[in-house]
Structures are given as C-alpha cells and as structure tokens.
C-alpha positions as CSV (number, residue, x, y, z in Angstrom):
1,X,44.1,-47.0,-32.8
2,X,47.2,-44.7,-33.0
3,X,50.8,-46.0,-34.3
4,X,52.1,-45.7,-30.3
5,X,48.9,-47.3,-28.7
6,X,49.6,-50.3,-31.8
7,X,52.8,-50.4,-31.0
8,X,52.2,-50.7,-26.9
9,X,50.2,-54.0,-28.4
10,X,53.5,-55.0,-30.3
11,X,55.6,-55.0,-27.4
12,X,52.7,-57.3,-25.2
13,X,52.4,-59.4,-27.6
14,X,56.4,-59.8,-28.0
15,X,56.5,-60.0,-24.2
16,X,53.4,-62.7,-24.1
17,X,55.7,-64.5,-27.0
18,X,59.0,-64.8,-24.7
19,X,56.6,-65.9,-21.9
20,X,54.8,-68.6,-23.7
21,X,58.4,-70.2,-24.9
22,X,59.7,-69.7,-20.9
23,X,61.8,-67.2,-22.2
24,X,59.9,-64.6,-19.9
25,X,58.2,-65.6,-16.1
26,X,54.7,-64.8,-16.4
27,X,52.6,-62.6,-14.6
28,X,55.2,-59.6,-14.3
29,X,54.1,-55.5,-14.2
30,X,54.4,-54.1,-17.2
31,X,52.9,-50.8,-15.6
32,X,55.9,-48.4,-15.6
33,X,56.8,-49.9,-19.8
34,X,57.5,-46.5,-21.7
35,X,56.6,-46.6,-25.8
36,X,57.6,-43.1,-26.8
37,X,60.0,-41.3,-29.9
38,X,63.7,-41.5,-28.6
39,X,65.0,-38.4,-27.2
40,X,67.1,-38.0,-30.9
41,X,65.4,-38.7,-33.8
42,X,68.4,-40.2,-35.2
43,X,68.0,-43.3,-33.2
44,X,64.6,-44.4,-34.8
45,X,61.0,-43.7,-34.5
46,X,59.7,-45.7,-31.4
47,X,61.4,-46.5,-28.0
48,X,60.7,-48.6,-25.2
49,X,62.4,-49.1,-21.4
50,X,60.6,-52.9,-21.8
51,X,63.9,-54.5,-21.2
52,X,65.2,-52.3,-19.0
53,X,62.4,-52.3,-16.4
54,X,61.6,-56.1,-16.3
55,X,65.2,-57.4,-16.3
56,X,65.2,-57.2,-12.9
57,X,61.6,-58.9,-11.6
58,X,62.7,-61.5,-14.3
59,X,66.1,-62.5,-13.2
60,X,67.9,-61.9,-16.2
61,X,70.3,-59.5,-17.7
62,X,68.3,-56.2,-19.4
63,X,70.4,-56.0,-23.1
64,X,70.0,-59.7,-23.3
65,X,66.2,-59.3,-22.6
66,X,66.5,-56.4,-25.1
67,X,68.2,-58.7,-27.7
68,X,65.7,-61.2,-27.3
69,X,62.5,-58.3,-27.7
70,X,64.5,-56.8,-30.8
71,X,64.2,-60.3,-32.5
72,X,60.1,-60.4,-31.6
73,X,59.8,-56.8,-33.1
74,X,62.1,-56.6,-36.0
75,X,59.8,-59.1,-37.5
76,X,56.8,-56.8,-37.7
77,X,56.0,-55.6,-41.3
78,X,56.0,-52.4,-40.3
79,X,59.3,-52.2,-38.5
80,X,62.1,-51.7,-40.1
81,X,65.1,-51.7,-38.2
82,X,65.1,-52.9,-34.4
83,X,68.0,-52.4,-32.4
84,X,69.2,-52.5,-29.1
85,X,71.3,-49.4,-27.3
86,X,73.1,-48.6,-24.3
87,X,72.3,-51.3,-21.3
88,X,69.3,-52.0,-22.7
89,X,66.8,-49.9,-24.2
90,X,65.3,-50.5,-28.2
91,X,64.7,-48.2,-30.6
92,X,62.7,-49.0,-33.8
93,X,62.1,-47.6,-36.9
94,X,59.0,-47.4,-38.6
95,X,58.1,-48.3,-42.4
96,X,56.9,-44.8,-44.3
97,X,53.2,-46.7,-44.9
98,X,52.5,-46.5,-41.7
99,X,53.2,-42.7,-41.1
100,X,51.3,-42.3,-44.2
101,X,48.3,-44.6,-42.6
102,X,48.3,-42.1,-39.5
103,X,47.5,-38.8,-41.7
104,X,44.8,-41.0,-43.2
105,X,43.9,-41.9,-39.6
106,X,43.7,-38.2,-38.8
107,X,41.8,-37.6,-41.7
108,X,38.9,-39.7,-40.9
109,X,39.1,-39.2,-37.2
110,X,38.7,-35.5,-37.8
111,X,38.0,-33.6,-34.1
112,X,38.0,-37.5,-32.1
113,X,42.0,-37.6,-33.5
114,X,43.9,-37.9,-30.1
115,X,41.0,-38.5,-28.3
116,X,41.7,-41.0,-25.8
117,X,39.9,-43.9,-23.9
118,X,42.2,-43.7,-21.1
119,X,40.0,-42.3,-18.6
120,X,38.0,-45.1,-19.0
121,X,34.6,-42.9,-18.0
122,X,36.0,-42.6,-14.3
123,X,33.8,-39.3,-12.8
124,X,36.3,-36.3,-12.0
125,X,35.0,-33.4,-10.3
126,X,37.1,-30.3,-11.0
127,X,36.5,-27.5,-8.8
128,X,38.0,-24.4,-10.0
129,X,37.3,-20.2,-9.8
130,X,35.6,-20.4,-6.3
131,X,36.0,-16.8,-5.9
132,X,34.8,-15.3,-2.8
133,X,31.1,-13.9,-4.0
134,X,31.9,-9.9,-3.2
135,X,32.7,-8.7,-6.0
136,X,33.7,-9.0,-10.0
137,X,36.6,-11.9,-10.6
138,X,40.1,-10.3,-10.6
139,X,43.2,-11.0,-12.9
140,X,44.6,-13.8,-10.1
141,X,40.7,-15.8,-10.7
142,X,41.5,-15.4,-14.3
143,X,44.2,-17.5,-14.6
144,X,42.9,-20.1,-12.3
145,X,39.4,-20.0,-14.2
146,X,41.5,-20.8,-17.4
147,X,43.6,-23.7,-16.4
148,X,40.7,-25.0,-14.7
149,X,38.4,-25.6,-17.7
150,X,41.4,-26.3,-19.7
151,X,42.1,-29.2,-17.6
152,X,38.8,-30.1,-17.1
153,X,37.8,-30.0,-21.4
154,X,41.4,-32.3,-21.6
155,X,39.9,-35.0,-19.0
156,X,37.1,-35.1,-20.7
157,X,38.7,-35.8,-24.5
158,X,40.9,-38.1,-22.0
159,X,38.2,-40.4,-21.5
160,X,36.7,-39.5,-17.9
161,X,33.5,-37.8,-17.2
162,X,33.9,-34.7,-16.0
163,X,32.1,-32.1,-13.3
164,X,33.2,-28.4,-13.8
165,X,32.3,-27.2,-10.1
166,X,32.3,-23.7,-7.9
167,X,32.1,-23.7,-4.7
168,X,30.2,-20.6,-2.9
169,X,32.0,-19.4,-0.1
170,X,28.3,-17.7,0.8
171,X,28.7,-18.2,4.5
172,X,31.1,-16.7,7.1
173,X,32.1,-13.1,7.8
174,X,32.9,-11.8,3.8
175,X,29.2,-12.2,3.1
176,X,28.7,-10.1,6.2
177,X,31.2,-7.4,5.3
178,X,29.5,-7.1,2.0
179,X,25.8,-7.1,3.0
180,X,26.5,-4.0,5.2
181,X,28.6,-2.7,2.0
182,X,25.3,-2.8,0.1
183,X,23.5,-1.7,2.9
184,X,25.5,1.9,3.1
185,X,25.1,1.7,-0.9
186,X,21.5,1.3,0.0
187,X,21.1,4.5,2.1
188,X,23.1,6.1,-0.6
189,X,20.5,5.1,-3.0
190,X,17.8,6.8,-1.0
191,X,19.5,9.9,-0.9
192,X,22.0,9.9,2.1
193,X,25.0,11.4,2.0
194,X,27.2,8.5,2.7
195,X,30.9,9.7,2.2
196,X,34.0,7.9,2.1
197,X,33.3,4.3,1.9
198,X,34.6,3.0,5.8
199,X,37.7,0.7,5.8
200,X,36.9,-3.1,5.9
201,X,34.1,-2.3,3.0
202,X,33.7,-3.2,-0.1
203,X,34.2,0.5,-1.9
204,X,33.2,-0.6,-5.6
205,X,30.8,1.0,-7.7
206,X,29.5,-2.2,-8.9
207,X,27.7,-3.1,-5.6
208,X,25.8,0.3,-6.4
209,X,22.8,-1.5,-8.9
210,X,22.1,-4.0,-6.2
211,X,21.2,-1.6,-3.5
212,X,19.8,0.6,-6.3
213,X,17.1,-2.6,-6.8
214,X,16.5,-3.3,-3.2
215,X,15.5,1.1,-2.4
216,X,13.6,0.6,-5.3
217,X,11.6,-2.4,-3.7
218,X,11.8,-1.5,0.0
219,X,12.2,2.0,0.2
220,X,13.6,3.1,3.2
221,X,12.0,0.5,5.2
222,X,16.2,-0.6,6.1
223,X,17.8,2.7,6.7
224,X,17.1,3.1,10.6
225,X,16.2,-0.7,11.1
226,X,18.5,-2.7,13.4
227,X,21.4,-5.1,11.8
228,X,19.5,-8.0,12.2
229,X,16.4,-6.8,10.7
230,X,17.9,-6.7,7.3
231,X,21.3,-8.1,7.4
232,X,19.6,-11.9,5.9
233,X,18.0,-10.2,3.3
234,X,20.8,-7.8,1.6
235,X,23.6,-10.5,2.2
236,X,21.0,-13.1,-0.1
237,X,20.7,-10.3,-2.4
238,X,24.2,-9.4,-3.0
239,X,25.4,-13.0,-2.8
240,X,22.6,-13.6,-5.8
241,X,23.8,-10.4,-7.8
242,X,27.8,-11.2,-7.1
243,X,27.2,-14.9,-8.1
244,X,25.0,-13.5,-11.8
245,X,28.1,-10.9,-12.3
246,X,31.0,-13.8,-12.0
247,X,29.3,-15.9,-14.4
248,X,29.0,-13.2,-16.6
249,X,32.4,-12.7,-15.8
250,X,33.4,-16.2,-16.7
251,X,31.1,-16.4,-20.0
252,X,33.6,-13.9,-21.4
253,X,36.1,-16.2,-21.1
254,X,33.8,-18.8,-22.5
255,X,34.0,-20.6,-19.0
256,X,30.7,-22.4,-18.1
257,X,30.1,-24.7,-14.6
258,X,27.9,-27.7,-14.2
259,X,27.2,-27.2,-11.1
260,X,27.7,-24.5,-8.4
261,X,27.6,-25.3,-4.6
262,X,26.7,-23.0,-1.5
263,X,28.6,-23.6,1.6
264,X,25.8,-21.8,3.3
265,X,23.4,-24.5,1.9
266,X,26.0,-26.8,2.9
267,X,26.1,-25.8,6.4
268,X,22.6,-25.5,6.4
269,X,21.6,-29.2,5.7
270,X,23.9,-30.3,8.7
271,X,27.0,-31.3,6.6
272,X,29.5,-30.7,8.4
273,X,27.6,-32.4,11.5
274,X,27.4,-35.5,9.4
275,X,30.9,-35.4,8.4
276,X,32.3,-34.9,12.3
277,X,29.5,-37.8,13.6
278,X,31.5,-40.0,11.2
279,X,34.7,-38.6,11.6
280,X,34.6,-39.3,15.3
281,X,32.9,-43.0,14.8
282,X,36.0,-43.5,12.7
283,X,38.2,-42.3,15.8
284,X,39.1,-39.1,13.4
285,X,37.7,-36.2,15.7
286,X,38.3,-36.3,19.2
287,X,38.1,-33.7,21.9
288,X,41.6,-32.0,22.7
289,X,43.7,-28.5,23.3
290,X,45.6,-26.8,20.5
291,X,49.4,-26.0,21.7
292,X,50.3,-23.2,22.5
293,X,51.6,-20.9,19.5
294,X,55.3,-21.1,18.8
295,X,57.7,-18.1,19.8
296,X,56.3,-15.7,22.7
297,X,53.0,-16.6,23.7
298,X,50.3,-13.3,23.8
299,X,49.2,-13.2,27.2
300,X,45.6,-13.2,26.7
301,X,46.1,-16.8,25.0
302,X,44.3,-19.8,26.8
303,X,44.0,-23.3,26.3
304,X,40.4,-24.2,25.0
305,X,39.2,-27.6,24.4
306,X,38.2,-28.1,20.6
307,X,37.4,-30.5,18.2
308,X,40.6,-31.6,16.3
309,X,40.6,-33.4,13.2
310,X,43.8,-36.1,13.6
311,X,45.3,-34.9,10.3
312,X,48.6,-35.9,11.8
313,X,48.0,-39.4,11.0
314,X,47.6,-38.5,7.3
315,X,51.0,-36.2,7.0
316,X,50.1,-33.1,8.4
317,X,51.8,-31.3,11.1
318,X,49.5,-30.8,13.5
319,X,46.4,-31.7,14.4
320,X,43.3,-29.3,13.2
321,X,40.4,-27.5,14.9
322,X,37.4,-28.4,13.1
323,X,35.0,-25.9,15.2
324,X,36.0,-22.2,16.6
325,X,35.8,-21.3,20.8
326,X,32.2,-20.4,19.6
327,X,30.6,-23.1,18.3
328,X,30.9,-22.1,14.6
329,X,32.6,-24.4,11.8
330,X,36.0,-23.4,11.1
331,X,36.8,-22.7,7.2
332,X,39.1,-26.1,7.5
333,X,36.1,-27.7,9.5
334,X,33.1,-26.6,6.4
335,X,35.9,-27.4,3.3
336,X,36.0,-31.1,4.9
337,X,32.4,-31.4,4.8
338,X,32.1,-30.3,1.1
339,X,35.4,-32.3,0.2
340,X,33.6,-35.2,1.5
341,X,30.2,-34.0,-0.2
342,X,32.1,-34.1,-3.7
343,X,34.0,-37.7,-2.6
344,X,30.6,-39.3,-2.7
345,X,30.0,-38.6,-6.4
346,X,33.3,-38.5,-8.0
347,X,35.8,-41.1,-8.1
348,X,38.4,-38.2,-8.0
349,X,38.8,-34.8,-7.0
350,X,40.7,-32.0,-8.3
351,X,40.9,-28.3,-6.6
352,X,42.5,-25.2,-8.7
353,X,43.4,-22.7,-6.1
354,X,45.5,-19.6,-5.7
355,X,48.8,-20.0,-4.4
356,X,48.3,-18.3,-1.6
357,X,46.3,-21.1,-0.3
358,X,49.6,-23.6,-0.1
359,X,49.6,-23.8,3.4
360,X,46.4,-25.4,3.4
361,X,47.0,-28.5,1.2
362,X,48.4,-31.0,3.3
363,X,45.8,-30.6,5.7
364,X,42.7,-30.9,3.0
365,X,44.5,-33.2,1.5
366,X,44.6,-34.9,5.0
367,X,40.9,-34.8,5.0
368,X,40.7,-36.5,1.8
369,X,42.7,-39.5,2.6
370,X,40.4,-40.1,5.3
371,X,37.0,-39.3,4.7
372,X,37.4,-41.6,1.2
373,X,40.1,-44.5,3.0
374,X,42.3,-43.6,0.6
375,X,40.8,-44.4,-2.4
376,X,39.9,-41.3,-4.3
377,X,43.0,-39.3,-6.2
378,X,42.5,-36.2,-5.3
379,X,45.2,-33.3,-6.4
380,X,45.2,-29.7,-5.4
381,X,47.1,-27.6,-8.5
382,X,48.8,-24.2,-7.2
383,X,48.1,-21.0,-9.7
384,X,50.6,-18.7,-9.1
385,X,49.8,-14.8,-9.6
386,X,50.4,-12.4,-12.5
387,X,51.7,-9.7,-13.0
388,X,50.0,-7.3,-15.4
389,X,52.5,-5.6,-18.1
390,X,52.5,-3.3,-21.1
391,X,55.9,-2.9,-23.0
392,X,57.9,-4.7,-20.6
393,X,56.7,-1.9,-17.7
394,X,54.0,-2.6,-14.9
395,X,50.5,-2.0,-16.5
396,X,47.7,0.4,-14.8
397,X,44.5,-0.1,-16.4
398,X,41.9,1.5,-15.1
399,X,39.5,0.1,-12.2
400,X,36.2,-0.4,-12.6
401,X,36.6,-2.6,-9.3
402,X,37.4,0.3,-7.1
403,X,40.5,-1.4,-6.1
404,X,41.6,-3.8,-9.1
405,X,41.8,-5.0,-12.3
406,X,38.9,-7.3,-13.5
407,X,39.1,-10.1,-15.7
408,X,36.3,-8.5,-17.7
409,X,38.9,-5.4,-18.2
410,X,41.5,-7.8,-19.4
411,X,39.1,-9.2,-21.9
412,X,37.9,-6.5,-23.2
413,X,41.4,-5.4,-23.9
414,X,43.1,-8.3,-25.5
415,X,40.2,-10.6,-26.3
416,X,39.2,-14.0,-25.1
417,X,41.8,-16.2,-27.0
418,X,44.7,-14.1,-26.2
419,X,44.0,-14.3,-22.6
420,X,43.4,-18.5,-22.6
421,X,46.1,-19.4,-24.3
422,X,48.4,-16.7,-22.8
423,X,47.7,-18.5,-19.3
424,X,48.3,-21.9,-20.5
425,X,51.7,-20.7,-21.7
426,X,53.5,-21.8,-18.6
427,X,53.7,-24.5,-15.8
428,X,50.6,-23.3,-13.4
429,X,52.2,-22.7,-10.4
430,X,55.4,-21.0,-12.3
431,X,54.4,-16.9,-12.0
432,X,53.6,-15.5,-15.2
433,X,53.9,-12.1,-16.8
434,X,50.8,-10.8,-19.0
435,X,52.2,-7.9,-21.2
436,X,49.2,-6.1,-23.2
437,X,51.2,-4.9,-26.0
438,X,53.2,-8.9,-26.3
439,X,49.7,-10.6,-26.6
440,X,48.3,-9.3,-29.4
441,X,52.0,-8.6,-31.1
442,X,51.5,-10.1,-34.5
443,X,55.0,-12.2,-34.2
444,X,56.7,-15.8,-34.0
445,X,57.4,-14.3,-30.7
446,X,53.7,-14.5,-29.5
447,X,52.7,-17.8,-29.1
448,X,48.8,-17.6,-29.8
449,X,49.4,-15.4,-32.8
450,X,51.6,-17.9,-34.2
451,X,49.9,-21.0,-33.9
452,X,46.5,-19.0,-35.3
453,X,48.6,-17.8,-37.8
454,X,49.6,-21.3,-38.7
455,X,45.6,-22.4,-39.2
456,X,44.8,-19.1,-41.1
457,X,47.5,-19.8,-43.1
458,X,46.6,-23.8,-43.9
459,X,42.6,-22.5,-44.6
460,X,44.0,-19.9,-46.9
461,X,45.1,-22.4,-49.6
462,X,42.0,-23.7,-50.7
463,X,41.3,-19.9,-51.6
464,X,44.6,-19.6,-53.3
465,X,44.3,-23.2,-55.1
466,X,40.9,-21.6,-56.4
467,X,42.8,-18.4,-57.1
468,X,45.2,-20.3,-59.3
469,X,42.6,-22.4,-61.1
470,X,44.3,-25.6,-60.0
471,X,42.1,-28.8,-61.4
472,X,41.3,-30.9,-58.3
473,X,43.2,-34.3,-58.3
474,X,43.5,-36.9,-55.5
475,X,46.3,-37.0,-53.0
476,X,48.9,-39.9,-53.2
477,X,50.7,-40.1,-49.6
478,X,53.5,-41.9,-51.8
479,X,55.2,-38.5,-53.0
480,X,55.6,-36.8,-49.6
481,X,59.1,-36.8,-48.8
482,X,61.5,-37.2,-45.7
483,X,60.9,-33.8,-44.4
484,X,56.8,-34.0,-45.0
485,X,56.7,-37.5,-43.1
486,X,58.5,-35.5,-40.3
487,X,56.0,-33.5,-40.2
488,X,53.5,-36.6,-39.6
489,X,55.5,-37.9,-37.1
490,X,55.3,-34.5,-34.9
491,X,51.5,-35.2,-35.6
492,X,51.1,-38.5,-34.3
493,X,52.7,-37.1,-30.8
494,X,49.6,-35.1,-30.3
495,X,47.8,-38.2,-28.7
496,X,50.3,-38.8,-26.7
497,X,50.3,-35.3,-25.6
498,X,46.8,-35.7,-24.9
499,X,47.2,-38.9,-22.3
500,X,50.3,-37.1,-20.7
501,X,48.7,-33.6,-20.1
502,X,45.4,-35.7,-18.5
503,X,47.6,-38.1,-16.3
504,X,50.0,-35.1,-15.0
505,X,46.7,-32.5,-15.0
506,X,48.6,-30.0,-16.9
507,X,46.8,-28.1,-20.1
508,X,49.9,-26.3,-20.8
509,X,51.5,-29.4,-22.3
510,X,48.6,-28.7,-25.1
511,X,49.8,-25.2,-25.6
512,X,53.6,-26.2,-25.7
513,X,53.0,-28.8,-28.1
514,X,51.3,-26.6,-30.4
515,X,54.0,-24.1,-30.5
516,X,55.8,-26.9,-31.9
517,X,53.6,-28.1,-34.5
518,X,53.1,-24.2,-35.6
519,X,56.8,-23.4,-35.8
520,X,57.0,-26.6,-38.0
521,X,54.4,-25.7,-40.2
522,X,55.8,-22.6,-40.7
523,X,59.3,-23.6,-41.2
524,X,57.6,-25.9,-43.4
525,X,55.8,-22.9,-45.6
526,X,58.8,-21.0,-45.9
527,X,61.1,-23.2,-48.0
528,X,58.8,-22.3,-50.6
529,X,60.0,-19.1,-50.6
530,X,63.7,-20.1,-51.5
531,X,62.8,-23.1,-52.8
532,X,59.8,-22.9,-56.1
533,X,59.6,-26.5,-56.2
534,X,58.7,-26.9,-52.1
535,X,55.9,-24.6,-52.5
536,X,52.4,-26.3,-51.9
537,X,50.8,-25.1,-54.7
538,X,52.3,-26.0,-57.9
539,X,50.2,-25.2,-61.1
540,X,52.1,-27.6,-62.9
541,X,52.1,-30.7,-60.9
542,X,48.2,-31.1,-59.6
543,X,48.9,-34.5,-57.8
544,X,51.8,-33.4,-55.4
545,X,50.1,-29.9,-55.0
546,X,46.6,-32.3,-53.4
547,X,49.6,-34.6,-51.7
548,X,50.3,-31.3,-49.8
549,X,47.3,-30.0,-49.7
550,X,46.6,-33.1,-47.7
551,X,49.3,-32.7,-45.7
552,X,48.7,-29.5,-44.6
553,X,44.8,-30.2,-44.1
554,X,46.1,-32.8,-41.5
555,X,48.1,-30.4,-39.8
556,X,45.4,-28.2,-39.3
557,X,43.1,-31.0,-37.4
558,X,45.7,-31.7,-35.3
559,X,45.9,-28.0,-34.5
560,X,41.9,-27.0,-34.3
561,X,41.7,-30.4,-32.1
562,X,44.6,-28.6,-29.3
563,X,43.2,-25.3,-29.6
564,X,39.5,-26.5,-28.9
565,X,41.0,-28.4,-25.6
566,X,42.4,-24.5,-25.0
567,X,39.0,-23.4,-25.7
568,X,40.7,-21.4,-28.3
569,X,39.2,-20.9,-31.7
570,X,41.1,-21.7,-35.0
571,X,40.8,-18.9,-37.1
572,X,40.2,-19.2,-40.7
573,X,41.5,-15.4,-41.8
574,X,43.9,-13.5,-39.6
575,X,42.2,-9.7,-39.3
C-alpha cells in the first residue's frame, strides 16, 4: 500500500469516526474525495477536498467539517501537523519515517512499484494502428501505433486486462485498387513493359515482391485473364503480404497485437446482418430517406429509401445509412458490426484513430451507446498528425514508399526509443513536431536523452563506488536530509501518475512525469559539483555514501518502471 492509497484509508476512517458519533449522516458519496500533494509544497504534504465536497450532502458548514476532520487526522502518528485552509480544504504534513518507509517500499516492490489494482481485472480492448492494408505504415500510423500500446501497457499495470487489437480494413474498394496495383506489378514481373504507374494506383516499389511471387507461381496464367478471374486471388495475396510487412513494421517499434480482425471475415460470417436484425428488433434501424444535402442540391440527386441507424437519439446529428443504394454495407454500417463484435468480449472499448476521422465519432460513438445499453465505456482518442523536421526546417527523407515517409525510415534513423518517447511528449490530439537532429540532441533540452541520461547516470555509480574502493556498508534512511526526502516525495507521485494516466487514457502523463523526476535527479547530481560534501560518493563517510546510494537506486526503479510503460529501455551506459 502506497502513503496516498493509506492515507485515502485515513480520511474513511476519520469520515466513518464522525459518522459513528452522528457527527457525520451516513451513507454519503465520497466518490469525487481528492487525496493528492497541495498545489505548493509549502502547505504540507497531503491534501484533501473531503470537507469541501460533503459539506453540502451533509447539511453543514465545509471549514467546520474540516475542523472537525483536522482533529480525526492530526491524531495519526504519522501526521504531523493538520490544518485547515481557505473555506475548507486540509493539508497535512507527513512524519519523515514515513517517506523513508516509501523508498523502502520501492525497494522491495521493485518493477510492481506504482502498480495499481484499480482496474480491478475489468477486460479493455484497445484497438489501435488499423492502417488500411496497401501498403507499409506511414509517419501519421506511427504516432497512433505508439500511444496506442503505451496506453494499452499503462491499463494493464493499472489493473485491467487488456486486448491490443487491429482491425483489417480487408474489404471494400482499397483492397480492390491494390489487387489490380499488383496485378500491373504482375505483368511487369513477366516481362511487360508497364510504364507510368496509372493514377488511383498504388505506385510503390514494395508491392513489386508480391507480384514477383505470384509470376513465379502462376506464370502468365493472369495477364490476359478477365478481372474476375484473378482479382480474389491477388487481392488475398497482397492483403496477406501488406498485413506480414505492417507487423514487421510495428515489431520495429516493439509494438505486438493480440489479436487482429478482418472486416472481410467479418462481413463474411453475416455480422453486420446480425447486428441490423437486432438493431431493428430494438427499433434502432428502420427504413427511411436521407435529406437532401445542404446548400444547392446536384441535380442528379434522388431520394432513395435506406436503412438508417437512429443515431439521433444517442447525440448525433442525423440519422445514418447503414447500407449503400446497392445493397453493400456502408463503412459506418461494417464499423457497427465489429464495435458490437468487440462489445461482447470487453467490458470497454477504446479506438486510437487519426484525426482526420473526427467527424466520425459521435456517430460510432452513437453505435456504442446502443448496441451495449449504455453500459460499456467506450472512448475514441484523436492522434493529431506530424510534421517531420530537421534543424527546425521541413525534413525530406527519402521514400521507399513511392509517395511517403515510412515509419520503418524513421526508425531506422533515430532508433526505436527516440521515436516512442518523442510521441508521448505531448497531449495526443495536440500536433507535434518530430525534428531528426532534436531527438537524438544529447541535451536537457531533449526529453528522452535526459531522462536516459538520468538512469545511465544512477547505474554508473556502482562502477565508480568500485572505482573508488569504497567498503560496502548498509544504508540508514535517517541521514538523508530535507532536500533528499524531497526527492522521495516526487517518487511517491509516480503511483498516482500511474491511476491518473489509466483513468484519463493518456501515456503522456508517464512521459511528463518523468521529465520531472530526471530534471530532479540531475539537479540533484550537480550540487556535488559546487558542493564536495553533496556528492554521493564520499570515500570518507561509507554509511551516507550507501544512504545515497540508496537513494539514487530508488530513483532509478521509479524511472525504469515509467520507461517500461513507454516501452522505452533504461540504459545502463549512454553510447
């Protein structure tokens, strides 16, 4: 148990103390109750809104509630001072044992420090990537593939039991458009002079080994046959060598999915059949005319009869087609049939997508609320583009794509860690600038550098202890000072960075908080160089050197922990 989680039991049991002498009605929420450091350190160590949130429900004035908490809690051993400020809110400070107890705690939790029951093993499944299958995954899927299985690793230390999913989008007219790409790569293969790849193809080079394979197994058995003759067979094909070039795509980024789900498969089994005969038993789908389109209406426009999924009733605008003039499913019509596939094993949902899907939120969203009644959260997170920069100046790297810049490229550039916790370095749906030359600056003014900087440095001083011929001796928590138990406290926020990040679904609250505890550390290391007797190692004092030692070790968990949720690696030696 962590000093804020024990001190969330403090305040219940103060609150079920003021209840049981009538002081207190029973049976009020204590739901929206905050236990959290005050804003400035100054006022103590622990705060709480207790008072000021169930003043009201209670009938009573909130400082006099306060007053009467403040009493409850300033008996605690290991508070103290308890007082009450403004209209109502207490702030507490903490005895130094129990800072000292938390290092210990973090100590022997080791990588399950911050780890957090608050998921309490509720099944999430987070969809993210879900890239179109024509090609190799772009700088825009990069971002989205990061804060994806950031999110979806920080759920999982959170407490819920998490399914990393992709979702095929193997059916529809792309796959089309890129089986008769292959198909021309295919004649090409054989020996036809092909030319300039048409407009509305796909022109890169990498579709070139997948025709290459299927000339070498049927020979020019396709080149004169009709469209539909071969059209089933390339589009499998590519679909198979897109899908085995995006996970090798993703691998470089260490990025791995549980499960991956075929909205051709999908529509094949008679999903989204299922989903509109129970939408319509539900009185969700009935049979009506879209209106006409706003401004000056194109005079081949006609009013057809169609399907239309009420999403009106769930906050949408209008109502939406869940089946073309032709028969054939609509994009919105197949996504509710695999939202509603994915409702039936997860107790929640969450889709990454790129922002250029917003105007299809509310209306999935829509779908959501009523294929599940309402009761499975499900959250859609934006991922705003980026924009690729060297030096401050637009970046052109070259395109093994054809026509842009592949996540494998950027990669291969910068490296793996550079890239993750680059992307996690802002809000998600905030756009982001990636300069080459700024992500592998060795500076304070990188953020990746600096926190790996800060571990390399912490696993260097067992070397230099060594170095210096130090004899071991045990730590004694006792002799850090003021400044070293602020460092604790900073540590003790990371669990509560961990429950806060999970609950709002946003990684980069990791990534932020480990700037923090980097520029700390280092701040921390440097007043050795003014300052001989703040140094960590000290040849002639072996106790306080281990105290540090300590310390710093304790640090460093806290750091490798953050940097694993990153999928990040904490590097013992800086090259």
């Amino acid at each position: 148990m962590t000093l804020f989680s024990r001190f969330s039991d403090h305040i219940d049991a103060a609150l079920d103390a003021l209840v049981a002498r009538d002081a207190l009605p029973a049976g009020l929420d204590r739901g929206t109750i905050s236990i959290e450091p005050p804003r400035d350190p100054s006022h103590g160590d622990v705060a709480t809104n207790a008072a000021m949130v169930l003043a009201k429900p209670a009938g009573t004035n909130p400082r006099a509630l306060a007053e009467l908490l403040v009493a409850e809690l300033g008996a605690l051993d290991e508070v103290t001072e308890a007082s009450v400020a403004g209209p109502g809110f207490i702030n507490l400070r903490v005895a130094d044992a129990s800072w000292r107890d938390e290092l210990a705690l973090i100590h022997a939790e080791g990588g399950d420090y911050g780890r957090s029951a608050m998921g309490e093993g509720r099944s999430v499944n987070v969809e993210y990537v879900s890239a179109n299958p024509t090609g190799p995954m772009h700088v825009g899927h990069c971002r989205g593939a990061v804060v994806g299985d950031a999110l979806a690793a920080l759920l999982e230390y959170a407490g819920h039991r998490v399914t990393r999913e992709y979702y095929v989008n193997d059916a529809g007219a792309q796959v089309d458009v890129l089986a008769r790409s292959v198909h021309m790569r295919y004649r090409e293969a054989l020996g036809e002079e092909v030319g300039a790849i048409p407009e509305g193809l796909y022109p890169g080079d990498y579709l070139k080994p997948v025709a290459e394979k299927l000339a070498a197994e049927y020979g020019d058995r396709y080149v004169g046959a009709p469209e539909s003759a071969w059209i089933g067979l390339f589009r499998a094909e590519a679909v198979s060598a897109m899908m085995d070039m995006i996970r090798d795509d993703l691998a470089k980024l260490g990025i791995h999915h549980d499960l991956f789900s075929s909205e051709a498969e999908l529509q094949a089994e008679g999903k989204p059949a299922a989903a509109e005969k129970w939408l319509r038993e539900h009185d969700l789908v009935y049979d009506g005319q879209l209106e006409a389109p706003k401004g000056e209406t194109p005079e081949d426009w006609e009013p057809v009869e169609l399907p239309l999924f009420r999403s009106t009733r769930f906050g949408d605008d209008q109502d939406r087609p869940i089946k073309k003039s032709d028969g054939s499913w609509t994009y919105f019509g197949a996504d509710l049939a695999y939202h509603f596939q994915k409702s039936q094993n997860a107790d929640e949902l969450i889709d990454i997508w790129g922002a250029d899907h917003a105007g299809t939120v509310k209306r999935i969203k829509a779908a959501v609320a009523a294929l599940t009644g309402g009761k499975t959260r499900f959250d859609v997170k934006l991922v705003q583009m980026v924009r690729l920069l060297k030096n401050g100046e637009p970046f052109k790297m070259s395109k093994r794509a054809g026509n842009f810049v592949t996540l494998a490229d950027i990669v291969d550039e910068v490296g793996k860690d550079a890239v993750r916790f680059t992307m996690l370095t802002r809000k998600a749906d905030a756009q982001m600038d990636f300069d080459f030359a700024k992500v592998v600056e060795a500076s304070r003014d990188n953020p990746v550098f600096y926190v790996q900087y800060a571990h390399a440095r912490i696993a260097s001083l067992k070397r230099k202890l060594a170095e210096a011929g130090i004899a071991a001796a045990a730590p004694n928590p006792a002799r850090l000072d003021d400044h070293e138990l602020g460092l604790v406290k900073l540590l003790v926020q990371f669990p509560r960075i961990v429950e806060s990040a999970a609950s709002a679904r946003e990684p980069h609250r990791v990534a932020f908080y480990l700037g923090d505890v980097a520029a700390a550390f280092h701040a921390w290391w440097n007043m050795g160089n003014d300052r001989p007797d703040a140094r960590v190692i000290l040849a002639d004092d072996p106790e306080l050197t281990a105290t540090r030692l300590y310390l710093a070790d304790g640090i460093g968990q806290v750091v490798r922990n953050g940097l694993h949720l990153m999928g990040v690696e904490a590097l013992e030696e800086m090259s």
